[in-house]
C-alpha positions as CSV (number, residue, x, y, z in Angstrom):
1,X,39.0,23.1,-44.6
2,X,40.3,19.8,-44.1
3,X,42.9,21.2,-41.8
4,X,40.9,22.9,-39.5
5,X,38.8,19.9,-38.7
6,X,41.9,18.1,-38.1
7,X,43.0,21.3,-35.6
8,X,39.6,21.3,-34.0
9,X,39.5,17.3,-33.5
10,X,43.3,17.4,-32.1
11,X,42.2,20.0,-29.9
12,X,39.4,18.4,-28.2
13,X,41.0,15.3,-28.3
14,X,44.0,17.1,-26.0
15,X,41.4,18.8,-23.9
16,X,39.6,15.9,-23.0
17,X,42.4,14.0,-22.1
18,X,44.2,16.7,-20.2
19,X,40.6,16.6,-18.0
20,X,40.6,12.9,-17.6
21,X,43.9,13.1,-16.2
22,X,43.5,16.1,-14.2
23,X,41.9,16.1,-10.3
24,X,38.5,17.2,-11.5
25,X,38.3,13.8,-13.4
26,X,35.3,11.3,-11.6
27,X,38.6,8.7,-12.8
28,X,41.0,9.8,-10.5
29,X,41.5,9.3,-6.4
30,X,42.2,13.0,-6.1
31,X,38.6,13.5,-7.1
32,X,37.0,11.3,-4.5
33,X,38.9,12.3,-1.9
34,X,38.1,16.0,-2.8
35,X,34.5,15.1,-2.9
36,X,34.0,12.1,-0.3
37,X,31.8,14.1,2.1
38,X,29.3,14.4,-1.1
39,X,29.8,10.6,-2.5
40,X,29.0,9.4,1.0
41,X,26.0,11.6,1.6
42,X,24.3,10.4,-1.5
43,X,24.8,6.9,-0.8
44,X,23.6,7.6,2.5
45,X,20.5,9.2,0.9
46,X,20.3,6.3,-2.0
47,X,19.8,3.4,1.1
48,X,17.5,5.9,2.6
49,X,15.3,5.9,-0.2
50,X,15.5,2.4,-0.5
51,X,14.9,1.1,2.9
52,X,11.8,3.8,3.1
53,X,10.6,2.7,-0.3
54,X,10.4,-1.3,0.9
55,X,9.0,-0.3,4.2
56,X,6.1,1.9,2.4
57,X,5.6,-1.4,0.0
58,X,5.2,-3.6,3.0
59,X,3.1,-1.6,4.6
60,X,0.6,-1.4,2.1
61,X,0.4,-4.5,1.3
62,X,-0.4,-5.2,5.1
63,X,-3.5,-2.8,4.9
64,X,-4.9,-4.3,1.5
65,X,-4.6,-7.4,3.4
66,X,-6.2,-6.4,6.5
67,X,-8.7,-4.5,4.7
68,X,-9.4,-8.0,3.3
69,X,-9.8,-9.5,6.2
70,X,-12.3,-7.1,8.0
71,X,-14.7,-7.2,4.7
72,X,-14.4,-11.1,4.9
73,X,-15.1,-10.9,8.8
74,X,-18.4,-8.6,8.0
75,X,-19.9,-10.7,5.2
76,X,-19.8,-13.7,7.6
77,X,-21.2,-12.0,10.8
78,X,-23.4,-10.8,8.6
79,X,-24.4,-14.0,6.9
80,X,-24.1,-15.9,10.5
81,X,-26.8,-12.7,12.1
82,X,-29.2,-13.4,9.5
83,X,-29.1,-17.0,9.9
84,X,-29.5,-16.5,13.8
85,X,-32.3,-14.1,13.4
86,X,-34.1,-16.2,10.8
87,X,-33.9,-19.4,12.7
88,X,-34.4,-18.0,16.5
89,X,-36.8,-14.9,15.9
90,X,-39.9,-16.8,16.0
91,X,-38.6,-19.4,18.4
92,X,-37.9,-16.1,21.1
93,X,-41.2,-14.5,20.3
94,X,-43.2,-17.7,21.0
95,X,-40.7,-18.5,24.6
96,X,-41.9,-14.8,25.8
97,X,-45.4,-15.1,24.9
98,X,-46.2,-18.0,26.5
99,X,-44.3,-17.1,29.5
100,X,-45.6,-13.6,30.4
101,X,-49.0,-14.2,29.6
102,X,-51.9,-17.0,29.1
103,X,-52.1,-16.4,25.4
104,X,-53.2,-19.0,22.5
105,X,-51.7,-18.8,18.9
106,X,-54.3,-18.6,16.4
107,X,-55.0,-21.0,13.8
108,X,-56.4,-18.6,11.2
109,X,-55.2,-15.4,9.8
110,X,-56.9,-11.9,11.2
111,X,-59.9,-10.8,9.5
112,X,-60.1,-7.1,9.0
113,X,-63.2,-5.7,9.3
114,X,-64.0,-2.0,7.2
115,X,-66.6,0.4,8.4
């Protein structure tokens, strides 16, 4: 038993060794040359990946930072609208009043009457 282990050991043992040093090896020149149209392709296709990978990054950190932007932009025209319509409503209201016609502003709140 112990001898065929030994057999089987020394035979893989010449096998692989016979395949490192043969042209179907990734070890040897003959290999790449064989096979440079390949190896260059998937580089090719590695720094593809790459570069389209770090522009798609980029780019969406521009968005999230635009889309940042515009909600700060909206909360303050926002904010600044309401502060313009509070403060100038009344003011506008009161200019074209007075101008258009000869009207007084009362002192005292309408009464309603019922029937």
């Amino acid at each position: 038993m112990a001898l065929k282990l030994s057999e089987r050991l020394e035979s893989v043992f010449s096998s692989t060794s016979s395949a490192l040093s043969g042209s179907s090896s990734p070890f040897s020149r003959e290999f790449y040359r064989k096979h440079l149209g390949k190896v260059i392709l998937v580089l090719f296709l590695l720094y593809s990946y790459v570069q389209l990978r770090y522009e798609y990054e980029q780019t969406i950190a521009e968005i999230g930072e635009l889309k940042r932007t515009l909600s700060d932009v909206r909360y303050t025209s926002i904010a600044t609208w309401g502060e313009l319509t509070s403060k100038n409503k009344p003011e506008i209201v009161r200019s074209k009043i007075s101008d258009n016609a000869k009207l007084i502003s009362a002192d005292e709140p309408p009464i309603k009457i019922e029937p």
